[in-house]
Structure formats: C-alpha cells, structure tokens
N, C-alpha and C positions, 0 to 999 in steps of 0.2 A: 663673447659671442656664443661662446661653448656651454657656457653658465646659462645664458638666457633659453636656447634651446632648450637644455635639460629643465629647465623650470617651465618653460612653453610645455614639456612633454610629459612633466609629472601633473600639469593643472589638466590636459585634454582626460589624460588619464584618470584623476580624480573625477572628472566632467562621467568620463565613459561609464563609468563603476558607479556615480548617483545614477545614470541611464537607467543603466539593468536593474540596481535595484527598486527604481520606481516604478519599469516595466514588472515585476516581482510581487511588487506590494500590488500592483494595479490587479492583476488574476487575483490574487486573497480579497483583495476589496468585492472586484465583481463577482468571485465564484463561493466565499464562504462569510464576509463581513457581514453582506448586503444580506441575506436569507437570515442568518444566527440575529439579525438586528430587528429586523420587520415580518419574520417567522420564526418565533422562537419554539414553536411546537415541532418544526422537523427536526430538532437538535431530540427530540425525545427519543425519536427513531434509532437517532446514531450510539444512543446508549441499551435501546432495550434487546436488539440483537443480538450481541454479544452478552449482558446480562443474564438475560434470559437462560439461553442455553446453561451458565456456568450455572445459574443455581438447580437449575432442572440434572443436570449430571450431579449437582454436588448433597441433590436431595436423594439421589438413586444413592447415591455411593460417599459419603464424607470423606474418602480417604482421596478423592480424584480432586478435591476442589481446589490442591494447588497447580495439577495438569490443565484443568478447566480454567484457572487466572491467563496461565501460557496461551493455551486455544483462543481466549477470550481477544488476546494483543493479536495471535497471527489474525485472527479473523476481520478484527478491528481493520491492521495495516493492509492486508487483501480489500475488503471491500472496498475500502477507501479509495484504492489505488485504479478498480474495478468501477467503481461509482463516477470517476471521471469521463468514462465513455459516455451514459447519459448525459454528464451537468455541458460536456464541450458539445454533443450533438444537438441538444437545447440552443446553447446559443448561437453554435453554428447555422443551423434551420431555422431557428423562429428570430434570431437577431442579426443573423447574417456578421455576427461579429468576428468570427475566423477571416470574411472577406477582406474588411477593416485592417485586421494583422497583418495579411499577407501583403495587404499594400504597403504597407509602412515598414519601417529598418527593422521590427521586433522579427528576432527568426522562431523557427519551430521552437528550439531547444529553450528560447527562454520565455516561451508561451507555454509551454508544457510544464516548465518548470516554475512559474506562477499559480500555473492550474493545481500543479502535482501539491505546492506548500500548501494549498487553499484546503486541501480537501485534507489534511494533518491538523488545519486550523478547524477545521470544521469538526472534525474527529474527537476534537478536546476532552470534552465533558466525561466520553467513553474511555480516551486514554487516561485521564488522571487518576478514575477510579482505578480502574484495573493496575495501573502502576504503585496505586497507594496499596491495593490490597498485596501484590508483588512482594514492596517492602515488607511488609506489617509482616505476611506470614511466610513469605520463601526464605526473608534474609540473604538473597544473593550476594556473593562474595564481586570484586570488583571483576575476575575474569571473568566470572559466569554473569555478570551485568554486558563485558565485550562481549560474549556468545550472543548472548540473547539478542542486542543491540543488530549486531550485523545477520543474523537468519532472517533478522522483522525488516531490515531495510531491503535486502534482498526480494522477500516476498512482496512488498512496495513496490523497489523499481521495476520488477516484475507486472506486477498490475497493471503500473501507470502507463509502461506500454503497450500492453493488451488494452489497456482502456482508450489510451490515444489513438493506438493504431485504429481504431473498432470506428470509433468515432469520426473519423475522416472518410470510413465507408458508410456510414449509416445516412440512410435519407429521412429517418423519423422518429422523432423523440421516444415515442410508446415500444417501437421496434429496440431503440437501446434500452430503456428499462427495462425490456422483456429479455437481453443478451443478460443484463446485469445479474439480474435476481438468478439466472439459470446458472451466471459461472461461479457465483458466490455460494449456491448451493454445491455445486459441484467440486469447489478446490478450498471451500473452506468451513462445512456444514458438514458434508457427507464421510470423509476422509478424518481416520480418527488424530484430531487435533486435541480435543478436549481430555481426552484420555491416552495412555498407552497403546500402541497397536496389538501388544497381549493381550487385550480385551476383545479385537476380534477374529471370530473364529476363520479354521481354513473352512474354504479358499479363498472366503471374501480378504483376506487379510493381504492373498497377491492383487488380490483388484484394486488398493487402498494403495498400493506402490505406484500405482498410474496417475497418481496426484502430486505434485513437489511438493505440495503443504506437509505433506504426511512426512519428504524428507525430513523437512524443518521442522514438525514437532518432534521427531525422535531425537533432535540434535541438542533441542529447548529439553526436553524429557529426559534425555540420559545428562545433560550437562549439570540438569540440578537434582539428581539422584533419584528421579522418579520413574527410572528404566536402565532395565541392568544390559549394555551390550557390550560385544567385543569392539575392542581399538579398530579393528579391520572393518567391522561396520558402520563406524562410526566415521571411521575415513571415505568410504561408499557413500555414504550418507552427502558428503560435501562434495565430493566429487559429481555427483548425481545433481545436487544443487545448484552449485556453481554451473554447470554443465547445460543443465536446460535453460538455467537464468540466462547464459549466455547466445543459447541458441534465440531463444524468446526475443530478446535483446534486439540480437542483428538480424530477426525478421521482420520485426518493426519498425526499422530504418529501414529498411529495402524496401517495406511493402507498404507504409506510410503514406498517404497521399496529400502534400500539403499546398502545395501552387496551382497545383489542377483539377482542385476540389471544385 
C-alpha cells in the first residue's frame, strides 16, 4: 500500500513538472518562436542595438571595445527584460490572453516565467555574438565567467519585473513601447555601461550612480581588469545591487496587478 502511494505520488509529480514545463514552452512558442518564425526582420533589431553602440565606442576609442562587449550583454539582458512589458501588454490588449491565464491553473509566476525565457530566446542572435566576441578576445577565467553570469542575471530579473509589473498597468500597446524605449535609454544607453565611469566627467559621473546598470558595469569592469577600484568599492557596488535588485523585486509583487486586471 505504501509502495503504491509513493509510486501514485512520484507519477502525479512527474505529471506536474511536464505541466509547468509545457506552460513554459507555451510563453516561448507564443512570445518569441512565433515572430523569430514568420518575422524574421524583427530578430535584426535585437542585434543592431547593442551592436551598434559597441562598434560606435570602439571606433571613438579601440582600447574600450572589450568594456563595449560587457555593455553590449548588460544592455542586451536589460532590454530584454524591459521589452516584456510591451510584448505582455500586446497580448494582454489586443488578445486578451492574460484573461485566458488567469482563468486557468497557470499562475503569475509561471506566465512570467514563460514570458521571461521567450525574450532570452528571442535575444539569441544578439547574445551569441557578443558571447562569441567575450571569448575570442576577454578570455574570461571561470570566476570572472561566475561574475559576469550573476550581475547579467540580476539586471534580467530586474527588468523582467519592471516589465511585468508595467504591463499589468498598461492600457495600450504604443503607451508600453513608449515606457520601453525611454527605460532602456535610461538604465542601459545613457549610464556609462560601454565604458568606464572614468570616462565621465564630474558631476555627471554622481548622476551615472543613479542607475544600477552603472553598478553592474563597474563590477563586469573591474572584475575583468578594465577598471582599477578599491575592495571597499567594489563591495558598495554589490551591496548597492543586490539592494535595489531587492527593493525592485518586492515592489513588483506588491504592486503587480494580476486577477484584477
């Protein structure tokens, strides 16, 4: 009897975990298969962005263009994260398909988290390069691969909750691409990512603190020797990261609107 339970309970289990991951696959299918398959021109977008900028710094300055790879990844994993707020308002508005979720067993966390993979699958084209260029000319050692890994995931789950959050307020699709394009200037264009913050002058250089990107490239920047700071700031640095990450976080679960949308 004991046996048969525990086999009853490992098969419901195995049931529940294909669930989620086909609720999983289902957000990638709809939010990044479908476009990359039957619009293969918007995948152009997701590379010239970040492109762009690196070779524009790296033609001002050759000595920046392994900073400019780094900016290239934070900026990649921010927009990405931030591009969610348009593609979930879209189909929230014009498909009503958030209604759809909220009826059914799928919860927030594993609708966001469909959404969130979709927009890493979508990203590809843009993260491979810049990871290939990474290798080819950083040669990151395996800790400073950990570094880099965990600042860019950060700035992700960061986004993806400003994007989610944004999105369950938003009544109109042109209204979230108008949020998007403004925060992706803002926390990942303007704030020196691409480069050293010793490249910009005071005071702008205290106004450039007012962005977490800026923590995370000094941490990308001094981790692979392309910015000299003290331990103590380098500890600020994370502290400061983790810190807002965390605020950012638990205001987007409180302030979320997902049943009474």
């Amino acid at each position: 009897m004991t046996f048969s339970l525990a086999l009853l309970g490992k098969k419901w289990g195995m049931k529940l975990k294909r669930s989620k991951l086909s609720q999983i696959l289902a957000g990638v299918l709809v939010n990044a298969i479908y476009e990359m398959k039957n619009y293969p021109v918007v995948l152009i977008s997701t590379v010239i962005s970040p492109l762009s900028l690196l070779l524009v710094v790296t033609f001002v300055n050759r000595a920046l263009f392994g900073t400019a790879i780094e900016g290239g990844l934070i900026m990649v994993f921010f927009s990405s994260g931030i591009a969610l707020q348009s593609d979930l308002a879209h189909l929230k508005n014009d498909f009503k398909l958030q209604d759809m979720v909220v009826s059914s067993p799928t919860t927030a966390r594993m609708y966001m988290g469909g959404m969130a993979l979709a927009e890493i699958v979508y990203s590809l084209p843009a993260l491979v390069i810049l990871i290939a260029l990474a290798g080819i000319y950083l040669h990151p050692s395996l800790i400073q691969i950990a570094i880099l890994s965990i600042v860019l995931l950060l700035m992700f789950a960061v986004s993806v909750a400003i994007g989610f959050m944004l999105s369950t307020f938003s009544s109109d699709v042109v209204q979230s691409y108008a949020f998007s394009r403004l925060l992706s200037l803002l926390f990942a264009t303007l704030p020196p990512v691409y480069y050293p913050i010793t490249y910009v002058p005071s005071p702008f250089n205290y106004l450039a603190y007012l962005s977490p990107t800026t923590y995370a490239a000094e941490i990308m920047h001094s981790a692979t020797g392309y910015l000299n700071i003290s331990t103590n700031m380098i500890i600020l640095d994370w502290v400061v990261l983790l810190g807002v990450c965390t605020v950012i976080l638990v205001i987007a679960v409180k302030k979320t609107r997902w049943r009474d949308v």
